[in-house]
C-alpha positions in Angstrom: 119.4 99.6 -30.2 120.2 98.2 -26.5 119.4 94.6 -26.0 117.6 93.7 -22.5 121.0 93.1 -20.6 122.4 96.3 -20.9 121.7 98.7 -17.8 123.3 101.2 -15.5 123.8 100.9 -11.8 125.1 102.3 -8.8 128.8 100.4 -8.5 129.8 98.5 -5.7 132.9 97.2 -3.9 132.8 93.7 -5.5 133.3 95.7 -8.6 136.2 97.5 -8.1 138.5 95.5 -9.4 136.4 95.0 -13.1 136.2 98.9 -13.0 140.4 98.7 -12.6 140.2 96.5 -15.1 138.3 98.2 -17.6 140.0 101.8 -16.8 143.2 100.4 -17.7 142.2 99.7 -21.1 139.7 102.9 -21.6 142.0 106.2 -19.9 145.0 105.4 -22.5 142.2 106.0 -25.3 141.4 109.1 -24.0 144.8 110.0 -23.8 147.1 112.3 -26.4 149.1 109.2 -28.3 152.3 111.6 -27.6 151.7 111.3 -24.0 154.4 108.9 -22.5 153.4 105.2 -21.6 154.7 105.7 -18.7 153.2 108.8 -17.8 149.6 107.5 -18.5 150.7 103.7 -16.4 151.8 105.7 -13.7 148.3 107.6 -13.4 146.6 104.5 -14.1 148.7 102.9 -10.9 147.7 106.4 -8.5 143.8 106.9 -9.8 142.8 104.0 -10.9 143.5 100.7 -9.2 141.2 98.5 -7.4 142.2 100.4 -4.4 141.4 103.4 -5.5 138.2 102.4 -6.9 137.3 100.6 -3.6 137.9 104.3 -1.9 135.4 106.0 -4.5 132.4 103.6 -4.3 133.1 103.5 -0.4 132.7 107.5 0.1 129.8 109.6 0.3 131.6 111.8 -1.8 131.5 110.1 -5.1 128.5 108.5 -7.2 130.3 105.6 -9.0 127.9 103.8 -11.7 128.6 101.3 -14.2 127.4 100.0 -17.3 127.0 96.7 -17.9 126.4 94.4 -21.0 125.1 90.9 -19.4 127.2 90.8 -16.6 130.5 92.9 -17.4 131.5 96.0 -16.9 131.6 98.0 -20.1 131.3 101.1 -19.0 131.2 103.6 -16.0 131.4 107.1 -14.8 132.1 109.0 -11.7 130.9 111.7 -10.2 132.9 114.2 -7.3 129.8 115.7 -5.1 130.5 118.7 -3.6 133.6 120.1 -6.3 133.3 123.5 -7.9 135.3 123.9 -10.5 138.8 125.3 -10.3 138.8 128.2 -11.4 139.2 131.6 -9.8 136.7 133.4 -11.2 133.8 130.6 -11.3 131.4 131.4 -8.4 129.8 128.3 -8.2 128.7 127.0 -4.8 130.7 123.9 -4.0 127.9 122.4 -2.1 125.9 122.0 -5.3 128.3 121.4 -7.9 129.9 118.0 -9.0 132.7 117.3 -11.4 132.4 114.6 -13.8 135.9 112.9 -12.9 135.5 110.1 -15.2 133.1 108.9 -17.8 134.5 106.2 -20.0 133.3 102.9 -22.5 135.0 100.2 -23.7 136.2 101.0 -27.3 133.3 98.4 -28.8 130.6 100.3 -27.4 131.3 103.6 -29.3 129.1 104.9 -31.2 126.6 102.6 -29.6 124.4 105.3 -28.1 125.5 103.8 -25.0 127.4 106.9 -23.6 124.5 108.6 -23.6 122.2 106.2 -21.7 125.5 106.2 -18.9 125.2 109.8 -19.4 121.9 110.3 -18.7 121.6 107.9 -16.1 124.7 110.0 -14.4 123.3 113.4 -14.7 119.5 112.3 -13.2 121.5 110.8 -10.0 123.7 113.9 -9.5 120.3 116.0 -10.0 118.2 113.7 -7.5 121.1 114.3 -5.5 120.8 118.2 -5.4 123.2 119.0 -7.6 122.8 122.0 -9.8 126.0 122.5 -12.1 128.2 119.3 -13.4 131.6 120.3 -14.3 134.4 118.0 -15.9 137.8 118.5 -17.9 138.7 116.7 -21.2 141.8 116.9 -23.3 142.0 119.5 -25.3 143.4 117.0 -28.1 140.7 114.8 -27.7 138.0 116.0 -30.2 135.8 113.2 -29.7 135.1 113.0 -26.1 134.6 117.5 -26.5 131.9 116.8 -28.8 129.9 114.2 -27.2 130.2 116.9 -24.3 129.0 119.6 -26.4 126.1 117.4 -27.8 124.9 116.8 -24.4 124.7 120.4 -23.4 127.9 121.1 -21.9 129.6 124.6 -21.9 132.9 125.7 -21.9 134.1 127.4 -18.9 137.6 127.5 -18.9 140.6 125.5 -18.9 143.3 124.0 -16.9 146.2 121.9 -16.9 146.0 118.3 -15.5 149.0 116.0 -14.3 149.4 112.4 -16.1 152.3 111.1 -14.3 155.3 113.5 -15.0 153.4 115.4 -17.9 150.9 118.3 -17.4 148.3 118.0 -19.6 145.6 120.7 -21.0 142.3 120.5 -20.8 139.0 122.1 -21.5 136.5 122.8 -18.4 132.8 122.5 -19.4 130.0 122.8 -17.4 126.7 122.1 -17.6 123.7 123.2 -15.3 121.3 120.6 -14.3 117.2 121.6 -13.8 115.9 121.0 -10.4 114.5 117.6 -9.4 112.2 116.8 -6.8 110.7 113.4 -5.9 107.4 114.7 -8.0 109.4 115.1 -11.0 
């Protein structure tokens, strides 16, 4: 059950440093415990920083939401527009596919249903926005993340490898097409 200060909104700049904040505690969770600290500090430093975060909310090219509890950040996801998937044979058409680069909770709000209201909330902005397939990578090691995937109607796709500092990482690509929207939906 949500209480009434829970809700999901479009980030902004004044929140970038909250979102480093709260990244820096959720990506190492996500993260294969045999993966080097400093691997997984150093992409934390690159992707993940206030700066970084300030560049995302500030380009058209990313949807950057967040999900708070009261008035902190406990939650967020973000959403690449225009990013078909990387793989060779995948002919999706860049200008209305997305990738899911990051959808994260604190560890207290598993299992809350939360990541499903940020999930929802994420996939009816990325269809208002005319995007038709969703794509995103996860760890092949991490089992839970997959299945919340799978649950909400993700597919698998492929797979690729993904750099964490020094380390190459594998993950699975899963994609999921979204319905159209109109303003009459």
């Amino acid at each position: 059950m949500f209480n009434d200060h829970a809700r999901v909104e479009l980030a902004s700049l004044v929140d970038a440093c909250e979102l480093s904040r709260v990244a820096a505690i959720t990506f190492p969770l996500a993260c294969p415990p045999r993966l080097p600290k400093s691997d997984v500090e150093a992409f934390i430093d690159s992707s993940l920083s206030r700066s970084q975060f300030e560049t995302y909310i500030a380009s058209h090219g990313y949807l950057v939401f967040v999900l708070r509890e009261s008035s902190n950040i406990v939650g967020y996801s973000l959403l690449q527009l225009r990013c078909a998937p990387p793989l060779p044979q995948c002919d999706a058409d860049e200008r209305t596919s997305a990738a899911l680069s990051k959808f994260y909770l604190l560890p207290n709000q598993h299992g809350t249903g939360r990541a499903t209201e940020l999930m929802t909330h994420t996939l009816t902005a990325a269809a208002v926005a005319d995007v038709r397939q969703v794509w995103l990578g996860v760890n092949q090691l991490n089992h839970r993340a997959r299945s919340f995937y799978l649950r909400h109607q993700f597919v698998p796709i492929g797979a690729r490898t993904f750099p964490v500092g020094d380390s190459l990482e594998h993950d699975f690509l899963l994609q999921r097409t979204l319905r159209s929207h109109s303003v009459s939906d």
